[in-house]
C-alpha positions in Angstrom: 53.3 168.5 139.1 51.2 171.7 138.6 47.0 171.0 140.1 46.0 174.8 139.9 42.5 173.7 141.0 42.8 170.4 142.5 40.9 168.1 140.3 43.6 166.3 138.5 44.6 164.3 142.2 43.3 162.7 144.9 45.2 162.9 148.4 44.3 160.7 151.3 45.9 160.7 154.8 45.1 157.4 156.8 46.8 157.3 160.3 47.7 153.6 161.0 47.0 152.2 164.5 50.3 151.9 165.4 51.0 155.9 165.0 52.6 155.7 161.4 50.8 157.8 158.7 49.5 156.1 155.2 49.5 159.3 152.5 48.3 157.9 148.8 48.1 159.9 145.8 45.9 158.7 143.0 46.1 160.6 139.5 45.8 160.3 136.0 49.2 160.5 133.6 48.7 161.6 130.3 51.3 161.2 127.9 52.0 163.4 124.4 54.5 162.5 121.9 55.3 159.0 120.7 52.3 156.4 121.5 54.7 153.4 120.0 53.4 151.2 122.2 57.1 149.5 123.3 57.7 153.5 124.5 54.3 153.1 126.7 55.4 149.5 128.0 58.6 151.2 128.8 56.7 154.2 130.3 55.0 152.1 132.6 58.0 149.6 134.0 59.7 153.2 135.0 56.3 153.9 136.7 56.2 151.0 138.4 59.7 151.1 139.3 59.9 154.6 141.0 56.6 154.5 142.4 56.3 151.2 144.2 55.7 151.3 147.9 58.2 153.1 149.9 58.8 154.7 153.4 59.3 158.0 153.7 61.7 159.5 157.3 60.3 163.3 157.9 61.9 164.4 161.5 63.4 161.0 161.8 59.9 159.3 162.1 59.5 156.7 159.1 
């Protein structure tokens, strides 16, 4: 992902009362090429798929 000047995302860091850190990145995906809108259904199950809630280890902290 290429934001040269940091308008195309939104980044927020929320620390959780129990130490763990919330980060959530909001955007908007546009898509070129084939509109057929089967292709965009399948567009957004691989969206939803790979981006679902997940926890991330960094330093062996999840």
């Amino acid at each position: 992902m290429v934001d040269p000047d940091g308008r195309d995302a939104i980044v927020s860091i929320t620390r959780n009362k129990d130490g763990s850190v919330m980060l959530k990145v909001q955007t908007v995906v546009h898509i070129t090429g084939s509109t057929e809108p089967s292709r965009i259904k399948g567009y957004n199950k691989d969206v939803k798929e790979r981006f679902k809630n997940q926890q991330v280890n960094v330093e062996g902290k999840v």
